[in-house]
N, C-alpha and C positions, 0 to 999 in steps of 0.2 A: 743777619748775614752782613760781614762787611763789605761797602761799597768800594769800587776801583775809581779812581779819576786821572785823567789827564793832566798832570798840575799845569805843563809849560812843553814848548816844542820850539826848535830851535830850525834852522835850513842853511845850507849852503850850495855854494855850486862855484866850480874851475874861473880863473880869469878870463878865459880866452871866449870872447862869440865866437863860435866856429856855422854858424846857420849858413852864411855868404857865403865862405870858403868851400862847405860841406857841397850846395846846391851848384857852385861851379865846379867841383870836383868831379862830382859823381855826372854832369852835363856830359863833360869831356869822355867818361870812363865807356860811358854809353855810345856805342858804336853805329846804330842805328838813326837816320835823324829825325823819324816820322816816332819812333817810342823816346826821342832824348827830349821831341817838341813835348811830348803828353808828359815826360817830367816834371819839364820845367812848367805846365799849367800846374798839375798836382802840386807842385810847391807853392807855386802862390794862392793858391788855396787850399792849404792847409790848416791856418790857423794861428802860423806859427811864425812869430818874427826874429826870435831868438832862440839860441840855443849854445850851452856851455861843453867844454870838453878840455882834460888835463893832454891834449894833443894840440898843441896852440899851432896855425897855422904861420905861413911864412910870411910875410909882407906882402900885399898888394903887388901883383907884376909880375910876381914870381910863378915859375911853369906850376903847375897844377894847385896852387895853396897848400905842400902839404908841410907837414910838423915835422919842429926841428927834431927830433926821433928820427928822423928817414923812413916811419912807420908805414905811410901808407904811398908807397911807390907802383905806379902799373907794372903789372908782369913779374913783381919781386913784391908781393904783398909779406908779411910777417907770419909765421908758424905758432901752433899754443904755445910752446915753451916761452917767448920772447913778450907775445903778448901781458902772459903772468908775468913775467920779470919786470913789464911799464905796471902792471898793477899794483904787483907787489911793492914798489916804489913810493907811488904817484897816490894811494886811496889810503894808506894815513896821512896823507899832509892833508886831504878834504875830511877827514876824520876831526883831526886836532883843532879844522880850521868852527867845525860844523859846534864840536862840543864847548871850545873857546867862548864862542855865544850864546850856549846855553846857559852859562854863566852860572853855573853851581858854586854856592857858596859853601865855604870850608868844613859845615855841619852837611849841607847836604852830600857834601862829599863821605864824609865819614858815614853816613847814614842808606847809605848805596848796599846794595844786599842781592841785587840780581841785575846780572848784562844779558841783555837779548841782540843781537844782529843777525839782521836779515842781508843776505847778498846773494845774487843769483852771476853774475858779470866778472867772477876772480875769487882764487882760495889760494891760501898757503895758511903754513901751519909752524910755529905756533902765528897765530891769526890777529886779525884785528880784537876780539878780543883782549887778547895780552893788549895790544897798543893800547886801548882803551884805559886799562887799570894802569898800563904804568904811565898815561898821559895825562893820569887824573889823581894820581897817586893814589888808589884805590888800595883796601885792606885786601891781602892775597887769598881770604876767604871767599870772596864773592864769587856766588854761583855766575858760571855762564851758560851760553843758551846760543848755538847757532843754528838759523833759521835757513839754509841753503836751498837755492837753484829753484822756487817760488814762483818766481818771474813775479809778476805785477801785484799782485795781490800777498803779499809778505807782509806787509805790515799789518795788516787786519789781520791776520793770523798770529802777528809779535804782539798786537794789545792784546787779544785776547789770551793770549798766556801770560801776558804779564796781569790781565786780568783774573784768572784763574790763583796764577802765586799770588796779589795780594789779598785774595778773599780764602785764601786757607791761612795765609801769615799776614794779621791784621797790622805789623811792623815793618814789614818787609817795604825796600822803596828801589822801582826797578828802573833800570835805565835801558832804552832800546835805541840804537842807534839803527837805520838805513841807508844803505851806502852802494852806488851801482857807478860804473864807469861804463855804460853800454856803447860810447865812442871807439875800445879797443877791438872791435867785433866787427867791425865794419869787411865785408867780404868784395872782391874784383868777382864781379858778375856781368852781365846784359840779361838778367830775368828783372824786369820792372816793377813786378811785383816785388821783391827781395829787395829792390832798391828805394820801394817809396816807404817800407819798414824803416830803411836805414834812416827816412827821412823825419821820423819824428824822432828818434831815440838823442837822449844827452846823458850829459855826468850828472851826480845830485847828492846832496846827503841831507839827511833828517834826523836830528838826537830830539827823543821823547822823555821826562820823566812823570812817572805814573807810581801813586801810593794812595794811602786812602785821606790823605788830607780832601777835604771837601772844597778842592778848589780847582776853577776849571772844568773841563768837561765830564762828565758824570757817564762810564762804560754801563750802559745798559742792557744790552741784548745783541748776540753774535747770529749769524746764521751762515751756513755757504747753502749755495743751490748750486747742481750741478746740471748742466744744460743736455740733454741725450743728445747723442750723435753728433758730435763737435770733437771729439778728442784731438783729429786732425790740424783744427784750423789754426792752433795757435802749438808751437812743439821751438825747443829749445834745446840742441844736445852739441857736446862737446864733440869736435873734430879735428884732425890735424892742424887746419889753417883757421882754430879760432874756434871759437861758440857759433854756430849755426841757427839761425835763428828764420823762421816761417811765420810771419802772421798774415794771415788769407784777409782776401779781401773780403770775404763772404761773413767774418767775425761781427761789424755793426748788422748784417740783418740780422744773425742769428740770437744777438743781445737783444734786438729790438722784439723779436718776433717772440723771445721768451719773458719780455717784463710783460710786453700786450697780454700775455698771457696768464701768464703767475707775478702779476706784479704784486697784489695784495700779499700772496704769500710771502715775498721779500720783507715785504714793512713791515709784518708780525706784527705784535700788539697796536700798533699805529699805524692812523689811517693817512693817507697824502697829503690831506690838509691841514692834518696835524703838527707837520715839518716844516719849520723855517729855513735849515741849515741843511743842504745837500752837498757834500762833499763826496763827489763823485771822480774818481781816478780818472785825466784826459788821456785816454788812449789812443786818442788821436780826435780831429774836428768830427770824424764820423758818425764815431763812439758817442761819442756828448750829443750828437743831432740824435742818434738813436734812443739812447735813453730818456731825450727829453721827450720824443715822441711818445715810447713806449710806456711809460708813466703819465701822461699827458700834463707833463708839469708847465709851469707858467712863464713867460717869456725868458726870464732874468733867474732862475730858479740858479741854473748852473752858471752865474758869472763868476764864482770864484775859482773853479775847475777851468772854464775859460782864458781866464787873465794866467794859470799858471801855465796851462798849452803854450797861449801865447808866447811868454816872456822867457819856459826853460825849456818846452818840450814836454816827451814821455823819458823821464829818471827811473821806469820800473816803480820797484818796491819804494822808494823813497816820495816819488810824487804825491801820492793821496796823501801825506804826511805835511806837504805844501799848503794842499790844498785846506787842509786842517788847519795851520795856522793862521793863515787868510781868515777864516770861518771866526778861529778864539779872538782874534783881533774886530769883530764888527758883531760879536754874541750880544745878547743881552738875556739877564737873568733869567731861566723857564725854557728858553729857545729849545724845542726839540730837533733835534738832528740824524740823517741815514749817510754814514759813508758807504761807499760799492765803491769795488774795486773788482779787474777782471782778469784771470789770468788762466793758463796751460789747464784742460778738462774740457772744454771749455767751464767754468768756475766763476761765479760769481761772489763773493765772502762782502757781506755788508755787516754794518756794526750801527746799533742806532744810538742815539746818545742824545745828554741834556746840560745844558749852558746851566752852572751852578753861580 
C-alpha cells in the first residue's frame, strides 16, 4: 500500500496585532465592572500575547481601537451580509500571502492534482478554490475538495483525505490549504463567557503539501472519538449578525476527563511513551493544561502548541497546521508523533505520525 507524507507546510497570518486593541475593546463593551474586572484577569492569563487579524485597528488614542472598516462600532455592529463581503475581500490576499511561502516550484506546480480547503469563518462561490488554481496557475483539471464549517478540527480531517486520495492515486500530489478569519465574528454582547471565546480566536492560514514522496512527516493512522454528552459545549451556526459561536467553559473538563479515561484508546497502536512529537490544537491555555493532565504527559511535552497559543491565538482549522510546522522544523528522523485536534460533537480527530 502506498504511503501518504507531509512533504512541506507553509503558515501565515494578517499584519495587524490586534490582541491590545481586542482586550481594550471588548473592556469598554462590557458594561458591568465586577465581570469587565474578571475579563481583564482571564486575559492575562490566557496564554496569549499575541494575536493577528485582517481588521487592523486604529491608532493608539483612538475611541474604542476599532478598524478602519468602521466594522466593529457599539450599538451598529455589522450584519452576515457585510461580514462576507470583508471576507470575501480580505481571505485571498492571506491565501496568496500563505501559498507565496510555500514556495512550489514550477514542476511542483504542474504536478498539483487535488485542492483541499478547509474553512469554517466565510464562503462565497466561486471560492477560494478557484483563487487557488488561478494564483498558482494550476491545470483546470485539478480536483477540488471543500472541507466546510468543521470548526477546529478540519485539518485532521483534510490530511486524512488527502491521505486516503494519495493511497488510492500513488501520483496524485495534494494541496490543502486552511484558512479562518474568525476576527469577523466578533458579537456586541455582556455574556462573559461569549466574550473570553472572542478572546482566543485570530486570522491564520496554513498551505500543506502531501504526496507519497517519502519526505517529511509519514500519515500513519487517523482516528476521531466522539466524547458522549458534549454536543452542546461547543456549537457554531450562522445568524443574522454574523457566525455565532459558543464554547463553554465546561469543554477543558470534559477533554480532560475523556483522555483520563480513553486516552490509550486515542494513541492506537502507540503507546505515550512511544511519542516525541505532540502536536496538539491550543484551544485555549485550558485545553493544553487539560490534556497535558489527562495524558499525563511530561512537562515540556506541549511547548510547541504553547508557543503557537502564545504568539497567534486559536486560527480554528488552520492552527494545528502551526503547530505542525514548529514540530517538522525540530523532528529528527524515527520521531513518533500524535496530532489532536478538537472541535463541534464534542470531537476529538487525532492523526499519529512519523518524522521520515
Amino acid at each position: 500500500m502506498t504511503e501518504a507524507y507531509i512533504n512541506r507546510i507553509a503558515t501565515a497570518v494578517p499584519d495587524a496585532d490586534v490582541h491590545g486593541a481586542f482586550v481594550a475593546f471588548a473592556g469598554n463593551m462590557l458594561e458591568n465592572p465586577r465581570v469587565r474586572s474578571v475579563f481583564y484577569r482571564m486575559a492575562q492569563r490566557s496564554g496569549i500575547r499575541r494575536r493577528f487579524s485582517v481588521l487592523t485597528p486604529n491608532p493608539p488614542h483612538t475611541e474604542f481601537h476599532v478598524d478602519p472598516y468602521k466594522f466593529y462600532v457599539l450599538k451598529s455592529f455589522p450584519g452576515t451580509a457585510q461580514r462576507m463581503e470583508i471576507f470575501e475581500r480580505l481571505a485571498p490576499r492571506l491565501a496568496y500571502k500563505t501559498l507565496d511561502k510555500l514556495a512550489l516550484t514550477e514542476e511542483e506546480r504542474r504536478g498539483i492534482t487535488h485542492v483541499l480547503v478547509t474553512c469554517c469563518t466565510g464562503l462565497y462561490a466561486p471560492g477560494l478554490d478557484f483563487d487557488i488554481i488561478d494564483h498558482l496557475g494550476l491545470d483546470t483539471t485539478v480536483e477540488r475538495t471543500m472541507i466546510g464549517f468543521m470548526g477546529c478540527y478540519a485539518a485532521i480531517n483534510g490530511l486524512k483525505q488527502a491521505r486516503h486520495i494519495v493511497r488510492s492515486e500513488p501520483n496524485a500530489k495534494v494541496l490543502m490549504l486552511n484558512l479562518e478569519l474568525c476576527t469577523l465574528h466578533l458579537q456586541e454582547t455582556q455574556d462573559l463567557e461569549q466574550v473570553l471565546s472572542f478572546l482566543v480566536f485570530a486570522d491564520g492560514c496554513a498551505a500543506t503539501l502531501i504526496s507519497a514522496e517519502p519526505k517529511g512527516f509519514a500519515m500513519d493512522s487517523f482516528r476521531a472519538v466522539l466524547i458522549p454528552d458534549t454536543k452542546d459545549l461547543i456549537t457554531w451556526k450562522i445568524r443574522g449578525a454574523g457566525f455565532d459561536m459558543l464554547l463553554s467553559g465546561q469543554v477543558p473538563v470534559a477533554i480532560g476527563k475523556s483522555l483520563l479515561a480513553g486516552g490509550d484508546e486515542v494513541l492506537g497502536q502507540y503507546s505515550k511513551d512511544d511519542i516525541a512529537l505532540w502536536g496538539v490544537h491550543p484551544g485555549g491555555k485550558s485545553v493544553l493544561d487539560a490534556v497535558e493532565r489527562g495524558l499525563d504527559l511530561p512537562k515540556h511535552a506541549l511547548d510547541a502548541s504553547r508557543e503557537v497559543l502564545e504568539c497567534f491565538g486559536n486560527m480554528s482549522s488552520a492552527t494545528v497546521m502551526f503547530v505542525m510546522e514548529k514540530l517538522m522544523q525540530r523532528a529528527k528522523p524515527g520521531d513518533k508523533g500524535c496530532a489532536m485536534s478538537f472541535g463541534p460533537g464534542l470531537t476529538a480527530e487525532t492523526m499519529l505520525f512519523h518524522a521520515v
